[in-house]
N, CA, C and O of each residue as an XYZ file, in Angstrom:
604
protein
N     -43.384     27.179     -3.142
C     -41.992     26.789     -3.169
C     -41.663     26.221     -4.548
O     -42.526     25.583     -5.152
N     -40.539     26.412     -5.034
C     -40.318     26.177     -6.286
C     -39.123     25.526     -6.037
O     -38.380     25.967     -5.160
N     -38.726     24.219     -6.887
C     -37.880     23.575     -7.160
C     -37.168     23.482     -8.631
O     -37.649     23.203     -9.729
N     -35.575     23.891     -8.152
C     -34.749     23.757     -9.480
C     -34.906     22.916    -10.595
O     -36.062     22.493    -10.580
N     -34.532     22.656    -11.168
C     -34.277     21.370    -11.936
C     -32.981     21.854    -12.127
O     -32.566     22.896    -12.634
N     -32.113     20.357    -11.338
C     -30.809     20.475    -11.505
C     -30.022     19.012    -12.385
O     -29.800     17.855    -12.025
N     -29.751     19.834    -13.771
C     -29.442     18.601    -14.410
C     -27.862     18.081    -14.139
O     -27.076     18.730    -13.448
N     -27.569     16.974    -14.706
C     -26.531     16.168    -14.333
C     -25.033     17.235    -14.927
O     -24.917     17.832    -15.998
N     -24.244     17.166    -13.981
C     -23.413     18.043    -15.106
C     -22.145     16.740    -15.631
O     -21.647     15.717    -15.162
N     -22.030     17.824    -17.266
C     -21.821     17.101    -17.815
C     -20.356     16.745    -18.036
O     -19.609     17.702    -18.241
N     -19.637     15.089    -18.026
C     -18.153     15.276    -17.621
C     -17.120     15.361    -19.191
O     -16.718     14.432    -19.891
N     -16.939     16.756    -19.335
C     -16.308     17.172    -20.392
C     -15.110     16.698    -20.424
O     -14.793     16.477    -21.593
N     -14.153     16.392    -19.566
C     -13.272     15.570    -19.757
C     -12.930     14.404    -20.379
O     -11.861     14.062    -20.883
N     -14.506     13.548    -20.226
C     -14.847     12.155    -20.775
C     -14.540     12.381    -22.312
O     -13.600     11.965    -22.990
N     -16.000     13.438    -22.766
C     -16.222     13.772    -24.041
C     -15.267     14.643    -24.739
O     -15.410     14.794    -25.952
N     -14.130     15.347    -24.003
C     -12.774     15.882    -24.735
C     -12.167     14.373    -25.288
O     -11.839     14.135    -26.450
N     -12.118     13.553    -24.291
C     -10.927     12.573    -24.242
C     -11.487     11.913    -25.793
O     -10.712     11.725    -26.731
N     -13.068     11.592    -25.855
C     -13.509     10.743    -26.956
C     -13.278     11.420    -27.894
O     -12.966     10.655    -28.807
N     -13.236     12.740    -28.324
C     -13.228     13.225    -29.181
C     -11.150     13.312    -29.900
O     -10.788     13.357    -31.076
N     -10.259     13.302    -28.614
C      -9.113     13.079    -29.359
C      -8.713     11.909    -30.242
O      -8.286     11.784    -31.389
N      -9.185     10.702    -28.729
C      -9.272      9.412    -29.585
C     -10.037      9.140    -30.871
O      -9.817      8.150    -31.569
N     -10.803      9.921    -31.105
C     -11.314      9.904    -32.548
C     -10.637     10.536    -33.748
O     -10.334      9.999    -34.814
N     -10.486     11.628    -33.405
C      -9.058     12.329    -33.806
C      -7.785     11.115    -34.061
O      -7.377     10.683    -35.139
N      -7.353     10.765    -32.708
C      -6.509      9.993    -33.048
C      -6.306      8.894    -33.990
O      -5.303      8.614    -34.646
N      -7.876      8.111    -33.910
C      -8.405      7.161    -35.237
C      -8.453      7.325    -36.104
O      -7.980      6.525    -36.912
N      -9.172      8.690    -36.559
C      -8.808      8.866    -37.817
C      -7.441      9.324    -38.372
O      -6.916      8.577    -39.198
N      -6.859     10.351    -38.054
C      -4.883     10.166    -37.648
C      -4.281      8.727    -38.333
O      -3.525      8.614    -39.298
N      -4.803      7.824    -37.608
C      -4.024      6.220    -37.518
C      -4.930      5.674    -38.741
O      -4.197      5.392    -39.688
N      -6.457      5.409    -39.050
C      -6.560      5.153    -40.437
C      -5.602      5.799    -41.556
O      -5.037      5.124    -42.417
N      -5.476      7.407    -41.411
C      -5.247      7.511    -43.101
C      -3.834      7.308    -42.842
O      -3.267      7.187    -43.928
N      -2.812      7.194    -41.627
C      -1.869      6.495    -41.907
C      -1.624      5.014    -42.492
O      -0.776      4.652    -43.308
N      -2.371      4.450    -41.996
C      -2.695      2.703    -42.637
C      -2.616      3.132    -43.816
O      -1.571      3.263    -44.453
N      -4.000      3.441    -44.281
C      -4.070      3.428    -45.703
C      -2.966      3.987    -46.891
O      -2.789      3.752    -48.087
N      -2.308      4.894    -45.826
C      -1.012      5.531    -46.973
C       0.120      4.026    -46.879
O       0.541      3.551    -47.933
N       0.506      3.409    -45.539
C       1.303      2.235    -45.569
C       0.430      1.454    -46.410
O       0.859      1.473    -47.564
N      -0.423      0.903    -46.313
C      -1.169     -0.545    -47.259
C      -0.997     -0.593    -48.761
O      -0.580     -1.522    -49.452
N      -1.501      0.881    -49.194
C      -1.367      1.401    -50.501
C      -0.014      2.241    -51.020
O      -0.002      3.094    -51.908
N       0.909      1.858    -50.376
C       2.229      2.623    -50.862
C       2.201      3.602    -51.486
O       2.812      3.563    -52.555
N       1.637      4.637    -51.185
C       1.243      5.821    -51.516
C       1.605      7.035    -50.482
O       1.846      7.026    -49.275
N       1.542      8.122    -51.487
C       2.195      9.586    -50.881
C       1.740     10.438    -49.784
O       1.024     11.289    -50.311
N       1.780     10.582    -48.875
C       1.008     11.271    -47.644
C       0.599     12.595    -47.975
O       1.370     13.298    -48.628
N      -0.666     13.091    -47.560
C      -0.593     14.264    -48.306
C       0.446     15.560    -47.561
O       1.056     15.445    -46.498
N       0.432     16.305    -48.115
C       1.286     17.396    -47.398
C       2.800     17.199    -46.901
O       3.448     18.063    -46.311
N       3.215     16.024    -47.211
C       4.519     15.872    -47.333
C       5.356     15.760    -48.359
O       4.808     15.612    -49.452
N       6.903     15.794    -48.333
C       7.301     16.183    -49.673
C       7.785     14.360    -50.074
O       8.187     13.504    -49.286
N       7.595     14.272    -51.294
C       7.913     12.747    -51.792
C       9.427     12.537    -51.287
O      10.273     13.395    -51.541
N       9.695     11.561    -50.682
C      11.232     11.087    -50.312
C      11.251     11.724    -48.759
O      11.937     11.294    -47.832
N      10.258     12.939    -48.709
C      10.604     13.568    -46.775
C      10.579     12.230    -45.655
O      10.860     11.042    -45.808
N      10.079     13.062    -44.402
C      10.389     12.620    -43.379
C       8.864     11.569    -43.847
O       9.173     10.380    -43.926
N       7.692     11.788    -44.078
C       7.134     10.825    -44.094
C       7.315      9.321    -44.804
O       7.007      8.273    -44.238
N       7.625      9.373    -45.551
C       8.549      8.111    -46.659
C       9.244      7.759    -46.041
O       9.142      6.537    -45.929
N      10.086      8.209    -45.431
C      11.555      7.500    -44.568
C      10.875      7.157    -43.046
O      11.137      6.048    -42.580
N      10.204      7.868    -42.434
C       9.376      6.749    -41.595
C       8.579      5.888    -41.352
O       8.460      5.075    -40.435
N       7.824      6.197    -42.569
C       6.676      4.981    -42.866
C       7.409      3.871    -43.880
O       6.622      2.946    -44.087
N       8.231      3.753    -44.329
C       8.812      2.934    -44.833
C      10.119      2.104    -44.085
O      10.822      1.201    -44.536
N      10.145      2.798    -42.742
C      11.632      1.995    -42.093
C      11.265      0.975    -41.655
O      10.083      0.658    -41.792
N      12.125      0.186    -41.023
C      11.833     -0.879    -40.013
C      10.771     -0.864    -38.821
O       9.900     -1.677    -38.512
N      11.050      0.010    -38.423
C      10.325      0.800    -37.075
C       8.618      0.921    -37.475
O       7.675      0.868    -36.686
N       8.595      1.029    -38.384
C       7.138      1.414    -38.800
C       5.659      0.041    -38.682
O       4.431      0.119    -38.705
N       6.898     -1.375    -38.527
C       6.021     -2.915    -38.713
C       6.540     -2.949    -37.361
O       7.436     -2.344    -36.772
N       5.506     -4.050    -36.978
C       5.569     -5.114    -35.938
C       5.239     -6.489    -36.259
O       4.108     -6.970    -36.331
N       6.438     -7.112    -36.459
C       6.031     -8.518    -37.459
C       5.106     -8.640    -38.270
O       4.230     -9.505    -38.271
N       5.337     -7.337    -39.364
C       4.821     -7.324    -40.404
C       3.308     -6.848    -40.187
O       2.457     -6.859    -41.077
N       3.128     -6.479    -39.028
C       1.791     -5.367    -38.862
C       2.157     -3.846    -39.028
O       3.307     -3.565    -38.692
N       1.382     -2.836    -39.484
C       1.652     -1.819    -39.382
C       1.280     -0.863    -37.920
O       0.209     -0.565    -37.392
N       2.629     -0.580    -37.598
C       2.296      0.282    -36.097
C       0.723      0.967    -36.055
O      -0.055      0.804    -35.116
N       0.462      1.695    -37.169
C      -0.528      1.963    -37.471
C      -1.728      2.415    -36.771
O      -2.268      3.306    -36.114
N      -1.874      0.549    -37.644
C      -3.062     -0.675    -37.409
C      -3.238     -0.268    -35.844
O      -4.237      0.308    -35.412
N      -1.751     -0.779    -34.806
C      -2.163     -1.044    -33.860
C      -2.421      0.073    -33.088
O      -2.857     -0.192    -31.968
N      -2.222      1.749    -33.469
C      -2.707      2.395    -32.995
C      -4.107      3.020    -32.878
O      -4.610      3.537    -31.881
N      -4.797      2.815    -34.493
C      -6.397      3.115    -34.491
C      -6.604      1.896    -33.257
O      -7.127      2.365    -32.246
N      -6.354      0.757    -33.197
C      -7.196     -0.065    -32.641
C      -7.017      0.382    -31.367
O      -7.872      0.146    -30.514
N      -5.820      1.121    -31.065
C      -6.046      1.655    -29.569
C      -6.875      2.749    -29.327
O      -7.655      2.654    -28.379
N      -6.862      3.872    -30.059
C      -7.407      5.129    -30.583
C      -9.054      4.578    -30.251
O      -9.748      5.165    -29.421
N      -9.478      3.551    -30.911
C     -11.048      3.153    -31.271
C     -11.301      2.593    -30.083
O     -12.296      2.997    -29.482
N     -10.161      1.160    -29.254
C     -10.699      0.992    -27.805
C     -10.802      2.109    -26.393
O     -11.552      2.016    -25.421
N      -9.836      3.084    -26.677
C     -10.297      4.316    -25.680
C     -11.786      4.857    -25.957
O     -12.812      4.789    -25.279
N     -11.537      5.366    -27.091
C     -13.064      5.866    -27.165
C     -14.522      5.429    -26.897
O     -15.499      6.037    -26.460
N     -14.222      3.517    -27.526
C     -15.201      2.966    -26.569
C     -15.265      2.358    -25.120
O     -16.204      1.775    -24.579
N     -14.045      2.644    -24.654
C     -14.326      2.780    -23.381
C     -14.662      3.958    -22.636
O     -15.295      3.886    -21.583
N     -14.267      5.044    -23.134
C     -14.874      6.303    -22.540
C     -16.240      6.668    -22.913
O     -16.720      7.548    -22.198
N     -16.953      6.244    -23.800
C     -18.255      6.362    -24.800
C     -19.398      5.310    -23.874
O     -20.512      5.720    -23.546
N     -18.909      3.966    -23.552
C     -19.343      3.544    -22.629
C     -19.808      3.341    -21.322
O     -20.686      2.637    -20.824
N     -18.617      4.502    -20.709
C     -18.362      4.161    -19.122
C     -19.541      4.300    -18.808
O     -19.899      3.198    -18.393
N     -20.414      5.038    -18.754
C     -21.613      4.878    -17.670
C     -22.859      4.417    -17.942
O     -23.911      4.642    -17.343
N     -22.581      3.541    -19.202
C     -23.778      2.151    -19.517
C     -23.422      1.010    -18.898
O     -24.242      0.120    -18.670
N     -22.139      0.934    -18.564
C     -21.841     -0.387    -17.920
C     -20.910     -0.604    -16.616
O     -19.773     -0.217    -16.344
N     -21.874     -1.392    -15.915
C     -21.459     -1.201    -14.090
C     -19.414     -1.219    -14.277
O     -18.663     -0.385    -13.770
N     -18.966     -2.494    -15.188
C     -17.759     -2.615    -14.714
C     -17.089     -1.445    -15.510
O     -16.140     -0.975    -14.884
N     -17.301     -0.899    -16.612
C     -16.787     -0.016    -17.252
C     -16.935      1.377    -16.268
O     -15.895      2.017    -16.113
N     -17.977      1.799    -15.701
C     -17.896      2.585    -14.732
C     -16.422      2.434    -14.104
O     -15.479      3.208    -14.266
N     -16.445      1.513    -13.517
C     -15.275      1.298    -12.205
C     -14.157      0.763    -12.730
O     -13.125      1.114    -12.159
N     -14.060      0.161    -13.467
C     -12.537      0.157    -13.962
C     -12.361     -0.008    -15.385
O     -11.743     -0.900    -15.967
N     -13.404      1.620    -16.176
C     -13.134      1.960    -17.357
C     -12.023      2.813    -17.014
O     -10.993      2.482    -17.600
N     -11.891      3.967    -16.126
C     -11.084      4.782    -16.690
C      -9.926      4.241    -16.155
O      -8.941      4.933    -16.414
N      -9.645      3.031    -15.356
C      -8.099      2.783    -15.015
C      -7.512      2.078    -16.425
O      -6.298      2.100    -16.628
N      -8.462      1.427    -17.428
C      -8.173      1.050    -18.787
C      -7.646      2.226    -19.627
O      -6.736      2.127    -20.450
N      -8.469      3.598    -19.261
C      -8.053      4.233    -20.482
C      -6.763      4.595    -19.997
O      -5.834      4.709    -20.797
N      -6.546      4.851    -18.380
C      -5.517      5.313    -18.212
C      -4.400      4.610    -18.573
O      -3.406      5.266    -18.881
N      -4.357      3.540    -18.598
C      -3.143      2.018    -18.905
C      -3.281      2.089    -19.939
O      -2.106      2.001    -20.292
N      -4.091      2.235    -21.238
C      -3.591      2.224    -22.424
C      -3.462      3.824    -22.891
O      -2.691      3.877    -23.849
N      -3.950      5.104    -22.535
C      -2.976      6.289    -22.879
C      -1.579      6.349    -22.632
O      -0.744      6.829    -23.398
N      -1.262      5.578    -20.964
C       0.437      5.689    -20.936
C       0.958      5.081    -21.558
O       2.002      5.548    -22.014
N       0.467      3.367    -22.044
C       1.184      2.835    -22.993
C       1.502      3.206    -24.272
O       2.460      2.877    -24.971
N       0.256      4.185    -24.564
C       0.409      4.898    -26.002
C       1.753      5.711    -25.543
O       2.842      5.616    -26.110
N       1.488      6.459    -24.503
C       2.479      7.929    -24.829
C       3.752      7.465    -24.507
O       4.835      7.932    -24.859
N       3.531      6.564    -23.848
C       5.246      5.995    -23.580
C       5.778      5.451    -24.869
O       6.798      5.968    -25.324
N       5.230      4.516    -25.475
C       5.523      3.758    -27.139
C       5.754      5.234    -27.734
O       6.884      5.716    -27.655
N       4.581      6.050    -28.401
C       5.038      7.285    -28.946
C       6.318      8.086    -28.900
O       6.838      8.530    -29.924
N       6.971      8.313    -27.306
C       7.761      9.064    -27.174
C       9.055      7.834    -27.419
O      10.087      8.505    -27.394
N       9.348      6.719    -27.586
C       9.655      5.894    -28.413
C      10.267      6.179    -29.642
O      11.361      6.410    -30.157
N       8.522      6.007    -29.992
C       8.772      6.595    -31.726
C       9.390      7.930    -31.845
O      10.461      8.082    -32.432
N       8.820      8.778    -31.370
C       9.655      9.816    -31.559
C      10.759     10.316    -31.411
O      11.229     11.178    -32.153
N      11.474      9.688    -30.138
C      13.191      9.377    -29.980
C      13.782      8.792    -31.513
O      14.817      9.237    -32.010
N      12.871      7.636    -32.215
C      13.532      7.035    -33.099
C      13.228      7.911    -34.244
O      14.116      7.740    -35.079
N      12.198      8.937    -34.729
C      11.809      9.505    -35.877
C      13.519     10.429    -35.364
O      14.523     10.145    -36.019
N      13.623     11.442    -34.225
C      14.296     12.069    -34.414
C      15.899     11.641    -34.613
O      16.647     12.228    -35.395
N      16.221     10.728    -33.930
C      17.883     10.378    -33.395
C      18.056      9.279    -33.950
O      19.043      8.706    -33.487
N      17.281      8.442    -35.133
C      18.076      7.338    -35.391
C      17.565      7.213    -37.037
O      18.217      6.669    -37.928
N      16.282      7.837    -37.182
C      15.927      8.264    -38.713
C      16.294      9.884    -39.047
O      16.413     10.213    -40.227
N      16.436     10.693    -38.177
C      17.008     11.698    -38.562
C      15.709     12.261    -39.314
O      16.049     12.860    -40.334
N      14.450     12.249    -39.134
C      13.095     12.246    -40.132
C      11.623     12.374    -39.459
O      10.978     11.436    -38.989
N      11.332     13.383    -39.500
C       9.869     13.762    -38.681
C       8.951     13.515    -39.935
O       9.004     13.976    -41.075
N       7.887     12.418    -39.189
C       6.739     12.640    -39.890
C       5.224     13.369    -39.149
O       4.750     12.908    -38.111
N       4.583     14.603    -39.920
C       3.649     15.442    -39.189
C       2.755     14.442    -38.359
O       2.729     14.497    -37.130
N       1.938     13.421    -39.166
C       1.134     12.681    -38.728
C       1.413     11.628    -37.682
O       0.487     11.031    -37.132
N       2.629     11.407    -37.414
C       3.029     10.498    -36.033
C       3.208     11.537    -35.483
O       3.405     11.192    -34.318
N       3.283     12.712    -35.529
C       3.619     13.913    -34.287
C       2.037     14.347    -33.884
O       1.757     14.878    -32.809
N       1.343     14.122    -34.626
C      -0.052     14.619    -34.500
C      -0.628     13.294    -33.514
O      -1.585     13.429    -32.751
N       0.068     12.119    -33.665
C      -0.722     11.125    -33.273
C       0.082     11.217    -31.718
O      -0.652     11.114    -30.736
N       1.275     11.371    -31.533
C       2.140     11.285    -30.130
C       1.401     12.140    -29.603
O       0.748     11.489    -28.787
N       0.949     13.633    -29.521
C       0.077     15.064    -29.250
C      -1.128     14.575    -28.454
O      -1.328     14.983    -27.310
N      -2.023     13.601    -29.127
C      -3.103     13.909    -29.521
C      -3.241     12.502    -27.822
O      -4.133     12.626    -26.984
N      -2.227     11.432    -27.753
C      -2.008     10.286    -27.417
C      -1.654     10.914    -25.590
O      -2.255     10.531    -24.587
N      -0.705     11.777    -25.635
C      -0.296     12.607    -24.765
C      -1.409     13.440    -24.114
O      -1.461     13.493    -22.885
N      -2.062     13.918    -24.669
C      -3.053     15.197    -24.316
C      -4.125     14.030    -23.302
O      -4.438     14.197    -22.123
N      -4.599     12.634    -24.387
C      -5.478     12.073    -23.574
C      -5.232     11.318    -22.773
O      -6.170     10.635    -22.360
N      -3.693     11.074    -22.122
C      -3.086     11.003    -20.808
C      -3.196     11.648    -20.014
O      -3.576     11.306    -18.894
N      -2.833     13.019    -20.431
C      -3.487     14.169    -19.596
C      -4.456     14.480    -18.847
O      -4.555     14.870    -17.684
N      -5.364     14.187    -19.915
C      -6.670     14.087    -19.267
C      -7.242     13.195    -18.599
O      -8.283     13.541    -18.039
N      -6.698     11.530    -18.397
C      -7.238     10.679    -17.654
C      -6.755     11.126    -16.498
O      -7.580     11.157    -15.584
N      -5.182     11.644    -16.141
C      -4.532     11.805    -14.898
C      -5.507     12.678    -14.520
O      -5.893     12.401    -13.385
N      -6.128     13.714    -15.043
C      -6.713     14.560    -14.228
C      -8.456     14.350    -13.509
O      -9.044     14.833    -12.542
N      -8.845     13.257    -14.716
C     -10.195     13.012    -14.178
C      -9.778     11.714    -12.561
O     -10.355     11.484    -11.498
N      -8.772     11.300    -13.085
C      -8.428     10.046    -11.751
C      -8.277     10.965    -10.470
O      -8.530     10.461     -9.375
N      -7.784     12.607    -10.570
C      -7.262     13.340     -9.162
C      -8.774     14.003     -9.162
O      -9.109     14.218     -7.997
N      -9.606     14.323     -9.939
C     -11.089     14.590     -9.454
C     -11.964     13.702     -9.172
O     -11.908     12.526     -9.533
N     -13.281     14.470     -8.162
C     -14.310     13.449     -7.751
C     -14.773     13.258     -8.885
O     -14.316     14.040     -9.719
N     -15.719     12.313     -9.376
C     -16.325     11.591    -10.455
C     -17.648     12.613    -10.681
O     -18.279     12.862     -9.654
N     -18.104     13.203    -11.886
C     -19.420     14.113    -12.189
C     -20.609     12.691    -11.338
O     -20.528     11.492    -11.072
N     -21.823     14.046    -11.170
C     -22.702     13.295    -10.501
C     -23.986     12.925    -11.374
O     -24.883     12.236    -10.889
């Protein structure tokens, strides 16, 4: 009699999700760094939509850069999804975290993006890349929360 070896399968959803939020981090660094250093984004045209949104009002939060506070969200998803199954409580109420901070992302995002379009009149690529990317890994928590958990 011969026995399988049946390995664990593996939950690609988790490791999609880490991989946007990383995406998304890096996204939200080289935005920082273009706000910190008042400097030109690449691939946009000097004075475009990136200048006029990274330079409006909308762009600080008492003098923080939206940014900032998105890698730091970008970097806490990922280590909570990177984690979940080293740690008992992260298991069980990691992914209701990621899920509460993807909607908060995509809800804030679609925000921003009401305001890039209808009140700056000014799309910038890299907040559209970051709303996408913020969205997608909403997506994907809703869907790992309506499946059973990999074994």
């Amino acid at each position: 009699m011969t026995s399988a070896v049946v390995k664990p399968r593996v939950d690609w959803l988790r490791w999609a999700s880490v991989a946007l939020a990383l995406l998304g981090a890096a996204d939200s660094a080289y935005l920082t760094w273009v706000k910190l250093v008042k400097t030109q984004a690449l691939f946009c045209v000097e004075g475009g939509g990136c200048d006029t949104v990274n330079n409006s009002i909308y762009s600080e939060i008492n003098g923080i850069p939206i940014a900032i506070l998105g890698l730091g969200v970008y970097l806490a998803i990922a280590l909570l999804l990177a984690l979940e199954d080293r740690a008992g409580a992260l298991e069980t109420y990691g992914p209701l975290a990621v899920f509460g901070l993807a909607l908060t992302g995509t809800l804030y995002s679609a925000y921003l993006t009401y305001v890039e379009l209808f009140v700056l009149h000014a799309v910038c690529p890299y907040c559209v890349v970051s709303a996408v990317l913020m969205t997608a890994i909403f997506i994907l928590a809703v869907i790992r929360f309506r499946r059973p958990p990999p074994e």
